[in-house]
N, C-alpha and C positions, 0 to 999 in steps of 0.2 A: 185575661192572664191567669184570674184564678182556677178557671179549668183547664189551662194547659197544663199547669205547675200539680194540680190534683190527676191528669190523664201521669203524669211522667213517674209520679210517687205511685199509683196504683200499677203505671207498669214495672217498675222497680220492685216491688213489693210482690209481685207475681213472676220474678226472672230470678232462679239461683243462679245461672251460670250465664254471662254473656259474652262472644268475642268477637270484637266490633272490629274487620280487615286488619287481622292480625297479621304479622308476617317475622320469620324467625329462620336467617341463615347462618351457614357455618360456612366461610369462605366463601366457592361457587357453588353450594349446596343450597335451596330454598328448601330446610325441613317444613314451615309452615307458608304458606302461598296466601294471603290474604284472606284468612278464615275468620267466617263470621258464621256463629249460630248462637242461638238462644237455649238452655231448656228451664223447666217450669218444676213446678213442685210435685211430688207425687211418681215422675217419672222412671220407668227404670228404659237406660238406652245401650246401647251397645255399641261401639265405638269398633269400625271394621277396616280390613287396609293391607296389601300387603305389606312386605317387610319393606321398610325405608319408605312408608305413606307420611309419617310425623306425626302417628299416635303417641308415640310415649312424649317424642316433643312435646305433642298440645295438653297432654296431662302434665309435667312438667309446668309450661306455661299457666298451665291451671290451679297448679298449686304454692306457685311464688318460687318454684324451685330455679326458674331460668325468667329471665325479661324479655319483653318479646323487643325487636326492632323495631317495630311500627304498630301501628292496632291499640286497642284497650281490651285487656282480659276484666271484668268484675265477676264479684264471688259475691252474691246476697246485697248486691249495691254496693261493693267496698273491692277496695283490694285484694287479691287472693290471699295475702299473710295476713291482712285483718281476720278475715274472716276464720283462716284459723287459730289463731290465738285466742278467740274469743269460743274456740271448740264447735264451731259450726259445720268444720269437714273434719271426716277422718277417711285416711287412705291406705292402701293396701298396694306395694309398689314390690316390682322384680327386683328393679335396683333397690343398692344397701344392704350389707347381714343385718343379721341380730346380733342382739348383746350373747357369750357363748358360753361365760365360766359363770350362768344365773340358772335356777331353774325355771320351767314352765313358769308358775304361780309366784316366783319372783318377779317376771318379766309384766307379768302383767297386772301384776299388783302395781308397779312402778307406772306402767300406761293409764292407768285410771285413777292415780293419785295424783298424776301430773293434767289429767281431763279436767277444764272448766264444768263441765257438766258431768262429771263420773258417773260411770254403775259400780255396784258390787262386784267384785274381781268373780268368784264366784258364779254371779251370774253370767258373766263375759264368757270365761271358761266354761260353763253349760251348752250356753247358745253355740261357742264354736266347736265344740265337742271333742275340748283338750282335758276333760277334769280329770281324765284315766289317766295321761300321762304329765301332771301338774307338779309334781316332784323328780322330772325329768330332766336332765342339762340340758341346755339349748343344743347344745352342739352333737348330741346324741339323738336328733331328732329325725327321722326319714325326710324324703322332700315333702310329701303330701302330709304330715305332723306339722313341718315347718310352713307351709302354705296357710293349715288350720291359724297355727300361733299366729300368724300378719295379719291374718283377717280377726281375730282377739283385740289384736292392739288397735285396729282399724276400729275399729267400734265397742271401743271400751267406755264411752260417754256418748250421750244422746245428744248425735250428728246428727245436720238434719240432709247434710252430703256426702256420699259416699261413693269414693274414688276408688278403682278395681284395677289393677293392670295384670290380666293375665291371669286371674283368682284360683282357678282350680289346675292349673298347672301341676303334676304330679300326681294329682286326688283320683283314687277309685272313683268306681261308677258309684257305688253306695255314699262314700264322702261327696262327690260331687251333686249328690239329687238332694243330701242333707244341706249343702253350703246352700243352696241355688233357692229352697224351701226356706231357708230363714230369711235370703236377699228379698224376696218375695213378701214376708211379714213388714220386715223393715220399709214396702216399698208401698203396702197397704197402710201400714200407720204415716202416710205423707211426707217419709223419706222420699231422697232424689236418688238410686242409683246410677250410677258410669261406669259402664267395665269396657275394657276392652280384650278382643279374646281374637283366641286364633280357630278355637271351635265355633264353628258357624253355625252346627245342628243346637248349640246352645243358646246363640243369639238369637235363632227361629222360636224355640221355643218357649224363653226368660223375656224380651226384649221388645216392649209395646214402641219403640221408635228405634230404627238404624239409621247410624251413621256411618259413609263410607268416603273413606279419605284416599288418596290417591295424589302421592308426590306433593303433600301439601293443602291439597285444593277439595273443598269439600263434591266428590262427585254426585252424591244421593241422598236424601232424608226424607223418611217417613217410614213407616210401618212394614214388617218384614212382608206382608201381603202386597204393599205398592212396590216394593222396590223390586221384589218376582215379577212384577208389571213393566216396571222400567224397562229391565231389557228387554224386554218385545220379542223373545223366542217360547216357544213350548217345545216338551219333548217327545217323540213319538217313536215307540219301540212294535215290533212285532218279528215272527218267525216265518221263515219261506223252506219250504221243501223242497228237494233239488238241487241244482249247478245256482248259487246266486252270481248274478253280472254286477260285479262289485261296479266298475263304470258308467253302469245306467244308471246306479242306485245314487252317484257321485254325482250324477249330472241333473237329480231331478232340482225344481226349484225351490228356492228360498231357504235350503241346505244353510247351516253356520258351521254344524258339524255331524262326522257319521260315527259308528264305530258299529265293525260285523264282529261277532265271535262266534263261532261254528254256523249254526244255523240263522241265527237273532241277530238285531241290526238296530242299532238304537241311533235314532238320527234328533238334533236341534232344529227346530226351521220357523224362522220369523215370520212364516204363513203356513201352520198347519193344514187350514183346511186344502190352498193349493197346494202342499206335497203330498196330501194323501191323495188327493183327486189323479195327478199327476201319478199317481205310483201304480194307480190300479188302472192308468193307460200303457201304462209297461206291458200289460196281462199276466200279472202275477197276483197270487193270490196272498195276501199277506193272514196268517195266523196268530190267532192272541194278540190285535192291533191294542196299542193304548192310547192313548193322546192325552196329557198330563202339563201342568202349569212345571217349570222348572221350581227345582230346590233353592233354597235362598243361594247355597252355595255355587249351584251353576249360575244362578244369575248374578252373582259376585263376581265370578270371574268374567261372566260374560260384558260386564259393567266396566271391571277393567282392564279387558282384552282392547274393547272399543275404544278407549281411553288412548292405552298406547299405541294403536294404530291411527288415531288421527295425527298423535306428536311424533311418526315417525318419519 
């Protein structure tokens, strides 16, 4: 008994976030479908979906802000409002303004006086890279200024969770490689990152696990390398000289999709090697062939394309 009661505290102690068959509707809407996942310390994840998946729901649920119907969300072994009470999350959310008639360096002097574990306002303002505009109104602020501030307040004390919805929304490509660099610090000193985004080239290249939601239900997890794997297509482009027979090109096999534009023909096929085999019994000579793994973002959709073609 005593090493089951030591196996459950050592996994406790290794799980920030847990959601044991959650489930979260809104009349005949299921936003959350029975979601369950784990992550661990140290992580940063990505949290993927088109619109109406029930990301911002399961951040939400994650952060005490909604109950779920069914399921157990915990936070560090505890309740999601425990845990931040005690300052062990800070988030960064689309929903809610700011305070508007404060300055910058009011606003966030206030977030890290009210932090169990506070930093120096200071240093907050450094790291998000608002100290220039820190005698500024809120309400005078650009979107990508106002993006910096949330993520200020999000980590005005030493979280060891860090909740994103949307983070760089608004932000330059220079603000955006700066945000994404300090996430990265935070996520090397044994923070947990969470964001969720709509830039996928982001999540490719920040995001050591994806998560891909879909109507609720978790479709995919693991690493932006497997889940390119997942969908089981490659992409294969090349050029033809000549009259192209868009129809033959349509009919070769294992096609998911084509696209000609003047000369070039870029096609998807869940068996590369037989559509190239098959292209070149057409007797055509294909130029600059590539044969390439899909982008995260093709295989996102590809993921849930498939998805709603089985629920149609």
């Amino acid at each position: 008994m005593d090493g089951m009661t030591t196996t459950a505290q050592t996994a406790a102690a290794t799980t920030v976030v847990g959601f044991d068959q959650v489930t979260k509707t809104y009349g005949a809407v299921r936003a959350v479908d029975g979601l369950t996942l784990t992550l661990h310390p140290g992580e940063t994840v990505a949290l993927l979906g088109p619109n109406g998946a029930g990301k911002s729901t399961a951040l939400d649920l994650l952060l005490g802000l909604k109950q779920a119907d069914s399921g157990t969300v915990s936070v560090f072994g505890t309740g999601p409002r425990e845990a931040i009470v005690t300052g062990r999350v800070g988030a960064m959310l689309q929903s809610g303004g700011l305070m508007e008639d404060v300055t910058v360096a009011e606003l966030v002097r206030l977030a890290c006086a009210l932090h169990p574990r506070r930093y120096p306002a200071g240093d907050v303002m450094a790291r998000a890279g608002i100290s220039e505009i820190a005698d500024r109104k809120v309400n005078k602020l650009s979107g990508g200024q106002a993006q910096r501030v949330r993520f200020a307040l999000a980590t005005a004390g030493d979280s060891d969770l860090i909740v994103l919805d949307e983070p760089t929304t608004g932000m330059d490509v220079s603000a955006r490689q700066a945000f994404w660099a300090t996430m990265r610090e935070q996520a090397d000193q044994g923070r947990t990152v969470l964001f969720a985004t709509h830039y996928l080239e982001e999540a490719d290249a920040i995001a050591d696990r994806v998560l891909v939601l879909h109507r609720g239900r978790l479709l995919a997890d693991g690493t932006a390398a497997e889940i390119k794997a997942k969908a089981g297509a490659r992409r294969v482009s090349f050029d033809l000289q000549g009259p192209i027979d868009e129809p033959a090109l349509r009919a070769l096999p294992f096609l998911t999709s084509i696209d000609v534009s003047g000369q070039t023909v870029r096609i998807q096929s869940a068996d590369a090697d037989a559509t190239v085999h098959a292209l070149y019994g057409l007797g055509v000579r294909p130029h600059n062939l590539e044969v390439a793994g899909l982008g995260l973002e093709q295989a996102f959709v590809a993921i849930t394309e498939a998805e709603e073609a089985k629920q149609s």
